[in-house]
C-alpha positions in Angstrom: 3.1 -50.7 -76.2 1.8 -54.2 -76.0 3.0 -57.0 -78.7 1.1 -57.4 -81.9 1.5 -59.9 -84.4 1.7 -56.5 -86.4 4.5 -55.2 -84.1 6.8 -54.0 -87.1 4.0 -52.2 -88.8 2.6 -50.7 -85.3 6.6 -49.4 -83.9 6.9 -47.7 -87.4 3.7 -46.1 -87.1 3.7 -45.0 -83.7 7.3 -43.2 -84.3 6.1 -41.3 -87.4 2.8 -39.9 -84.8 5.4 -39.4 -81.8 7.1 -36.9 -84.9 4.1 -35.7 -86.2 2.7 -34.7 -82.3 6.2 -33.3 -81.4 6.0 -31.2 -84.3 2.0 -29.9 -83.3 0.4 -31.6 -85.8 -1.7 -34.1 -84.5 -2.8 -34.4 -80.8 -3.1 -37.6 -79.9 -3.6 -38.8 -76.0 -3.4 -42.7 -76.6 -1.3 -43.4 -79.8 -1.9 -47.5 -79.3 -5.9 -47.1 -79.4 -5.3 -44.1 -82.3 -2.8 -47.0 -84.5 -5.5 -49.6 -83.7 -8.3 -47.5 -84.8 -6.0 -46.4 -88.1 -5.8 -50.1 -88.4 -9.0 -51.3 -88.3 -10.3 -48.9 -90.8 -8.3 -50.5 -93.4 -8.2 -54.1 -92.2 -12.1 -53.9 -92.4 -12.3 -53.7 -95.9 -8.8 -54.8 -97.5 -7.8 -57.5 -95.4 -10.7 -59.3 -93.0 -13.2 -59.6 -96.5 -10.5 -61.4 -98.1 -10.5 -63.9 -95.3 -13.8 -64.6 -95.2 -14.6 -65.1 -99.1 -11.8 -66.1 -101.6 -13.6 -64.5 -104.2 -13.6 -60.9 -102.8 -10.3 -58.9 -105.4 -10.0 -55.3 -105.0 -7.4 -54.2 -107.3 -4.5 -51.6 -106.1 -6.6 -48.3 -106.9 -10.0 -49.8 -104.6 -7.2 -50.7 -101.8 -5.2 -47.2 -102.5 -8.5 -45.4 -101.5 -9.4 -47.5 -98.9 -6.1 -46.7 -97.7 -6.3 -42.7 -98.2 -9.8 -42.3 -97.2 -8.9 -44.1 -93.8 -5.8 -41.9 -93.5 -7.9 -38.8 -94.4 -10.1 -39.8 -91.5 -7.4 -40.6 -89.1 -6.0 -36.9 -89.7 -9.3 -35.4 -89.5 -9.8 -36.5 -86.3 -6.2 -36.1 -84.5 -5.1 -32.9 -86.3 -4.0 -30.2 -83.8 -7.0 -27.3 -83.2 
């Protein structure tokens, strides 16, 4: 795995879906694009807006969902078939 300035975050992440492949359930050929794309689906709305206009607040529930629907997404798309 390459170095990210989210390295912590990524290690953590790619050792739960290492678990959660050797168990069968997710399938997942390239786990660094799979975090990255986990990643971006959040970042996009809870972390880049935020960046870009001061003004932009989304209160715990709006970034909860933003966080579950990306998750529900994420699993959609690796689960095992």
């Amino acid at each position: 795995m390459r170095l990210h300035a989210q390295q912590p975050y990524f290690i953590q992440i790619a050792q739960y879906l290492e678990q959660a492949c050797a168990q069968g359930l997710l399938d997942i050929a390239d786990r660094d694009l799979a975090i990255r794309q986990l990643f971006a689906m959040i970042n996009d709305i809870v972390f880049w807006p935020k960046l870009w206009d001061c003004n932009i607040v989304l209160d715990q529930e709006e970034t909860d969902r933003v966080v579950v629907e990306a998750v529900e997404t994420f699993v959609t798309r690796y689960a095992k078939r």
